[in-house]
C-alpha positions as semicolon CSV with decimal commas, in nm:
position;residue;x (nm);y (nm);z (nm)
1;X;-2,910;5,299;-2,311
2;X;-2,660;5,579;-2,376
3;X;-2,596;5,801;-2,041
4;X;-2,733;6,145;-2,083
5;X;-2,580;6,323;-1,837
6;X;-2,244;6,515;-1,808
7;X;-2,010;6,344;-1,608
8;X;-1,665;6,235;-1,613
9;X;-1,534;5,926;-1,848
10;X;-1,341;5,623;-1,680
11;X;-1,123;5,429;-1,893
12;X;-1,038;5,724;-2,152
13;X;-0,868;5,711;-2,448
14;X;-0,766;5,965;-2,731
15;X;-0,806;5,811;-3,067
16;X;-0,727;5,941;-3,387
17;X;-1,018;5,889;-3,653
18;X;-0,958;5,809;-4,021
19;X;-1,034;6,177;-4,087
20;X;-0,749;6,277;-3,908
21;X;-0,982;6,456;-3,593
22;X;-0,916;6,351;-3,225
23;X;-1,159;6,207;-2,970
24;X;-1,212;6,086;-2,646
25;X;-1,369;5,759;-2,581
26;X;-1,506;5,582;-2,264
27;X;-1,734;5,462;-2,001
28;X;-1,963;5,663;-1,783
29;X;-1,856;5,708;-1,403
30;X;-2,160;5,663;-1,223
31;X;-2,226;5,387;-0,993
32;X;-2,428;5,104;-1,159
33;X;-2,419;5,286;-1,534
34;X;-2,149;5,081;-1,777
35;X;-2,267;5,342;-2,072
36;X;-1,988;5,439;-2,338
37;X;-1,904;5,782;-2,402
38;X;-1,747;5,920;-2,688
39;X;-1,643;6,339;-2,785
40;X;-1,472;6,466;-3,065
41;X;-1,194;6,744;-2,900
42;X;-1,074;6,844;-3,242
């Protein structure tokens, strides 16, 4: 299940997306939560 809570993402990366906008990709913080996280920055 995808984390619904605001935290802070381990493991992040900035990728570019075939349209040419930037995001931020990876796991959820939390102790014993492995979700992925992913947010378009622009």
């Amino acid at each position: 299940m995808k984390c619904k809570n605001t935290v802070l993402v381990r493991s992040a990366k900035k990728i570019v997306m075939s349209n040419g906008r930037t995001r931020i990709s990876g796991t959820c913080s939390r102790e014993n939560c492995d979700g992925k996280l992913s947010k378009i920055i622009s």
